[in-house]
C-alpha positions in Angstrom: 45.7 -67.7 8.9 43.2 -68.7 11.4 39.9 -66.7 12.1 41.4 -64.9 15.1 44.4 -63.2 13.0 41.8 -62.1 9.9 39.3 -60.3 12.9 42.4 -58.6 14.3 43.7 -57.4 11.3 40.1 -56.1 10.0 39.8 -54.2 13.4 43.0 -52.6 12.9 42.5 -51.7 8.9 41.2 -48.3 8.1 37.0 -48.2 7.0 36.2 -45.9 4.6 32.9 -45.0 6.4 30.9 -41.7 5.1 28.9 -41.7 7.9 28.9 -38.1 9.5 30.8 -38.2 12.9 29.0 -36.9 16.6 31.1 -33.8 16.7 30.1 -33.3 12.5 26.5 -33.4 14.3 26.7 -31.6 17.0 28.9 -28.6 15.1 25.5 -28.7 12.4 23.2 -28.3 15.4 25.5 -25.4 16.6 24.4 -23.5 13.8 20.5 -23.7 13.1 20.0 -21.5 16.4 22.2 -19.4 15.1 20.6 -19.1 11.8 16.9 -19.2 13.0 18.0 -16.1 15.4 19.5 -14.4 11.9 16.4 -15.1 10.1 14.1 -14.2 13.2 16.0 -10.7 13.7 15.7 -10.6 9.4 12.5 -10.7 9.0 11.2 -8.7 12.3 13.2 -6.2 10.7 11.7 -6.3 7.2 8.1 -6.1 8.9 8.8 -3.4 11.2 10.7 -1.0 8.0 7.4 -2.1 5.7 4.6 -0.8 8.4 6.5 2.6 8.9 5.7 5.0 5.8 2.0 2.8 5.9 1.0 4.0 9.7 2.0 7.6 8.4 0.2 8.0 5.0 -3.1 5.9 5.5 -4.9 7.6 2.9 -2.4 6.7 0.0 -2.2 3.4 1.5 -5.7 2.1 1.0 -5.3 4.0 -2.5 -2.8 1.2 -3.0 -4.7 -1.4 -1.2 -8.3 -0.6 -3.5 -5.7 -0.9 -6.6 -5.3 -4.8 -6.2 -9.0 -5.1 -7.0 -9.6 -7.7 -4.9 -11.3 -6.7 -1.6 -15.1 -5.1 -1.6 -14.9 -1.4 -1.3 -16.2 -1.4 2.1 -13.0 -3.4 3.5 -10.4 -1.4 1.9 -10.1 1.1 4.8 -9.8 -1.0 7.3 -7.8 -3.4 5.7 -5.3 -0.1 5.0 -5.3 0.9 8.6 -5.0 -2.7 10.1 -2.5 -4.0 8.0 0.7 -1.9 8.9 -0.4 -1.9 12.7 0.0 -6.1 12.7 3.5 -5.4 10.8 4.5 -3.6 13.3 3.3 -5.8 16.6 4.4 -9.5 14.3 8.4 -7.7 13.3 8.7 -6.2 16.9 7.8 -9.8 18.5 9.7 -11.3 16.0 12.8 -9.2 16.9 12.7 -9.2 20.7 11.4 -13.1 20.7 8.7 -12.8 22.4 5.1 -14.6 21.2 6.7 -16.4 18.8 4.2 -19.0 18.3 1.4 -16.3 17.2 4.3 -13.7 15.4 5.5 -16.9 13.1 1.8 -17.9 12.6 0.6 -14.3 11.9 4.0 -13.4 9.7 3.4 -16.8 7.4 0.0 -15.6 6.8 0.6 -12.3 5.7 3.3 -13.6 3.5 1.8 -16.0 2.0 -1.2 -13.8 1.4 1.1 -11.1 -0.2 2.8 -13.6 -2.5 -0.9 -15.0 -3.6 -1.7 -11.6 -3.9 1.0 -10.6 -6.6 0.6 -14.3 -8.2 -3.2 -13.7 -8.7 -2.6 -10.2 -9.9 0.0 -11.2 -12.3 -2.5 -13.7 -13.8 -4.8 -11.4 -14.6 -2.3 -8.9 -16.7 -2.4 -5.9 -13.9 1.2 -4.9 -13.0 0.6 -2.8 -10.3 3.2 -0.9 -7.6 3.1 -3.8 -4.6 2.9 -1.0 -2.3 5.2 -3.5 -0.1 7.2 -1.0 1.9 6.2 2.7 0.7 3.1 4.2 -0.4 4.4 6.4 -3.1 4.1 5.3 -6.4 6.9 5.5 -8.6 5.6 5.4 -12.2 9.4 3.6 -13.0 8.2 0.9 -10.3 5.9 -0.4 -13.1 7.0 -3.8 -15.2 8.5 -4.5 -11.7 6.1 -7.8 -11.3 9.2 -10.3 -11.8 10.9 -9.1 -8.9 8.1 -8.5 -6.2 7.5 -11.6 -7.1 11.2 -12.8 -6.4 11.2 -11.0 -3.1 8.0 -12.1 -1.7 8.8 -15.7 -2.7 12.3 -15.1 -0.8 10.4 -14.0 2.5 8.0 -16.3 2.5 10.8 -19.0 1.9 12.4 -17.6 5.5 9.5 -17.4 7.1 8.6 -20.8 6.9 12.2 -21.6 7.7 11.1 -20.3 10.5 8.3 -21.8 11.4 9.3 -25.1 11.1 12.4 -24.4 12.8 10.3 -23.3 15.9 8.0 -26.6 15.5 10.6 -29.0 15.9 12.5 -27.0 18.7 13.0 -27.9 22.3 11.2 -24.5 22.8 8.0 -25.3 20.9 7.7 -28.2 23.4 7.6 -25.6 26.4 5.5 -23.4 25.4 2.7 -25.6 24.1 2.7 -24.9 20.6 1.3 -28.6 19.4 -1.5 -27.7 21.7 -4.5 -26.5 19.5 -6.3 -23.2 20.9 -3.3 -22.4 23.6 -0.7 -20.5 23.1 -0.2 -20.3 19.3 -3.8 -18.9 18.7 -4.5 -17.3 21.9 -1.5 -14.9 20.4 -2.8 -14.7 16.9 -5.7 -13.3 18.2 -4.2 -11.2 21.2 -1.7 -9.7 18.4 -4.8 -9.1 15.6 -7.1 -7.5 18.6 -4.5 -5.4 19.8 -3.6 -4.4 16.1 -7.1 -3.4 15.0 -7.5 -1.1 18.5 -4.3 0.3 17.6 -5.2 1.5 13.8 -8.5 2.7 14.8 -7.4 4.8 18.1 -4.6 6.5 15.9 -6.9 7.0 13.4 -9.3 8.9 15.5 -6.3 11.3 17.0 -5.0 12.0 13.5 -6.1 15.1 11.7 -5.9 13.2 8.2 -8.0 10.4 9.4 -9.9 7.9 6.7 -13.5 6.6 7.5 -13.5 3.0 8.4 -15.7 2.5 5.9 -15.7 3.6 2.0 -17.2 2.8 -1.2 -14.2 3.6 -3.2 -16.3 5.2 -6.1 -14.1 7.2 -8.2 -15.8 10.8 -6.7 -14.9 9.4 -3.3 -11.2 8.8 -3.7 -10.8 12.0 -5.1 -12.1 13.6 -2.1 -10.2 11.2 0.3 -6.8 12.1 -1.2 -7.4 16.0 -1.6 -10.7 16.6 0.5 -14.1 16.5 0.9 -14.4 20.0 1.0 -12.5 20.6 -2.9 -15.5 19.3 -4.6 -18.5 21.5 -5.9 -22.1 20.0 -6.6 -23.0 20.4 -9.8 -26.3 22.5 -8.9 -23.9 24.8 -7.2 -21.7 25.4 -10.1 -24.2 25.5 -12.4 -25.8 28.1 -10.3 -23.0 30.0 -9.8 -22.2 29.7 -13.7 -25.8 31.6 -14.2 -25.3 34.4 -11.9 -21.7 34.8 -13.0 -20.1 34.6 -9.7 -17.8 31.8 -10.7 -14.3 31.3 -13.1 -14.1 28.2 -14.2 -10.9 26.6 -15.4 -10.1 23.3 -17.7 -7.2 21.4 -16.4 -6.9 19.2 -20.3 -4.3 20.2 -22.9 -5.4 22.7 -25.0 -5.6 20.4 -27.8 -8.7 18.8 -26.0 -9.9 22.2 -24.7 -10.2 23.8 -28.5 -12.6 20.3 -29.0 -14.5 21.6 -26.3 -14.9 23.1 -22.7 -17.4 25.2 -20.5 -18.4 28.5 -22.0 -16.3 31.0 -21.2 -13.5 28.5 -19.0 -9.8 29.3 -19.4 -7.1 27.1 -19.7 -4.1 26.1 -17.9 -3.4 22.2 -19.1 -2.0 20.9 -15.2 1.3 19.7 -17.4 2.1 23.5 -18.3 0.9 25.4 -14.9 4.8 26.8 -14.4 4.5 28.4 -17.5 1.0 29.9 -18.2 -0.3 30.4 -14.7 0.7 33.7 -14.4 -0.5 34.9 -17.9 -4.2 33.0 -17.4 -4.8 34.0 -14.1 -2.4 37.1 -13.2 -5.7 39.1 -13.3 -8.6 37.6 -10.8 -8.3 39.0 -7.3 -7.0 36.2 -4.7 -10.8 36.3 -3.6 -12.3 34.6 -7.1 -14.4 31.5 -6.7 -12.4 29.5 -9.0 -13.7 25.7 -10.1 -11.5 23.4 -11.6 -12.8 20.4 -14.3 -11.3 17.6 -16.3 -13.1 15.0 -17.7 -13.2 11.1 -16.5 -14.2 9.9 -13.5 -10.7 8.7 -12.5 -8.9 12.0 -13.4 -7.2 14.0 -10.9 -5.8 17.0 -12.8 -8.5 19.2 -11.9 -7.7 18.4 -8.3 -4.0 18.3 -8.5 -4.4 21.7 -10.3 -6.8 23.4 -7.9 -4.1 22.6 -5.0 -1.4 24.5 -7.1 -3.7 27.5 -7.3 -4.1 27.4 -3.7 -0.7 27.3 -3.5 -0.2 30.4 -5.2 -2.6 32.1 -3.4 -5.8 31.7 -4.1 -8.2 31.5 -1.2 -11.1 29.7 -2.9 -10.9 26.9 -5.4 -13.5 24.4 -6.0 -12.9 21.1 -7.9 -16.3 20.1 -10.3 -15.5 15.9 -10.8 -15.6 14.8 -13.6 -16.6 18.3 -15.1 -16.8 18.2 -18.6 -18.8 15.2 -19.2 -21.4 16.5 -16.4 -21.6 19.4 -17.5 -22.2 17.9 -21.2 -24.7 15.6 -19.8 -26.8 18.3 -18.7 -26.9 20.1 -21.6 -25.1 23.5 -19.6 -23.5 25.9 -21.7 -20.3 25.0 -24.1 -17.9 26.1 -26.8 -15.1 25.2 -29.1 -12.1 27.2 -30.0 -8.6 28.5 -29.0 -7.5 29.5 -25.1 -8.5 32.9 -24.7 -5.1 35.5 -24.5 
């Protein structure tokens, strides 16, 4: 057989060749446009749905935002009334395609800032509600740490998809994204400026408006969530304790109350208020200065119980923070023994 036949007959025998074929290629590049619209439209979505319940309840927001411990009092309020504005603007842009050079750089940061966020906490033994897309906090949400974890990790993992889609796009070429300080930036800021003047405007129109700044002491976020105007110096208890003018009642169980309480204070333990409120206080007129105390300078059942008495009609109740162990520091009047009736 001379060379001629053996180079015909190895042109017409079958390769085994692995090799993916043009239209193989070509049907892959059909679908990662596809995909990074899915993911694009995904994630807009996911940032859009998270800022919504945030923009409405600002206060319990930046109570969630001062629980990861990590910024300085001062920059918890704005942080809380910044951070669901640039959801917003970054999962709008992200769904209508528009500035998507600054929404991809802007949505990687947050991301990756939310998933540091939940590592670093995690670290340090605190498993706290993530606060991710509501701002009530579900005491069941606790030992939850795994899976905000999980999630975060998953978004991130789309959002750099995303990213790095865009960088090696056609697109990216047109609209200058290798060029530093053009477009990608110039957005990043434009989106972060327009974010901040948002949060603050709103804030100013809305009748449960935060101040922009805060020192997050314990007194203070009890009178952000319920009111400045709940608490009562304690001069003007005390003062009202000597002339008589005042009914003060302990929000602790009554096992703590027998220990201990303001002379002459009822009781009505916050946990039992449906069941004893109308035997403790069925007798003072509507028109009794009432003051709440607890004791503990993070406890709220003084507060939480002076809004149920509101509730039920009376006109003016008073909230004395952290009552019991002021009032015990300055040496006021106290007594031991069972609830009176």
């Amino acid at each position: 057989m001379d060379h001629r036949t053996v180079r015909e007959v190895s042109q017409s025998t079958p390769r085994a060749d692995l090799s993916p074929t043009p239209e193989d290629q070509g049907a892959r590049k059909n679908w990662t446009p596809v995909l990074f619209v899915l993911s694009r439209l995904f994630l807009g979505a996911i940032f859009v749905y998270a800022s919504y319940d945030k923009i409405l309840h600002p206060v319990a927001f930046a109570g969630i935002v001062h629980n990861y411990q990590i910024l300085p009092g001062l920059l918890v309020n704005p942080a809380a009334l910044f951070l669901p504005w640039i959801e917003l603007l970054v999962g709008l842009s992200l769904i209508a395609g528009v500035w998507l050079p600054g929404a991809l750089l802007i949505s990687n940061l947050l991301l990756l800032v939310f998933f540091s966020t939940l590592v670093f906490n995690a670290a340090r033994g605190l498993d706290i509600d993530c606060g991710c897309f509501s701002t009530s906090i579900d005491p069941s949400s606790r030992g939850q740490m795994f899976w905000y974890l999980f999630r975060d990790g998953l978004l991130l993992f789309v959002g750099v998809f995303l990213l790095f889609s865009f960088l090696f796009s056609k697109r990216a070429k047109g609209s200058r994204f290798h060029r530093p300080w053009k477009t990608p930036f110039g957005q990043t800021l434009a989106l972060a400026l327009l974010a901040a003047l948002l949060g603050f405007l709103v804030n100013q129109a809305r009748s449960d408006s935060i101040p922009l700044l805060g020192d997050w002491s314990p007194e203070d976020r009890i009178a952000l969530r319920f009111g400045k105007k709940l608490l009562i110096p304690l001069e003007e208890a005390r003062s009202k304790f000597l002339t008589g003018a005042v009914v003060f009642v302990d929000a602790r169980p009554q096992d703590h109350y027998r220990e201990g309480h303001i002379q002459g204070a009822l009781s009505l333990p916050l946990a039992d208020f449906d069941q004893l409120a109308d035997k403790v206080v069925m007798d003072l007129p509507e028109d009794t200065l009432i003051v709440t105390y607890c004791d503990g300078e993070d406890c709220s059942l003084s507060a939480e119980l002076a809004l149920k008495l509101k509730e039920i009609g009376f006109e003016k109740v008073r909230v004395l923070h952290d009552g019991w162990n002021v009032w015990r520091k300055h040496q006021l009047p106290i007594q031991t023994g069972e609830p009176r009736g």
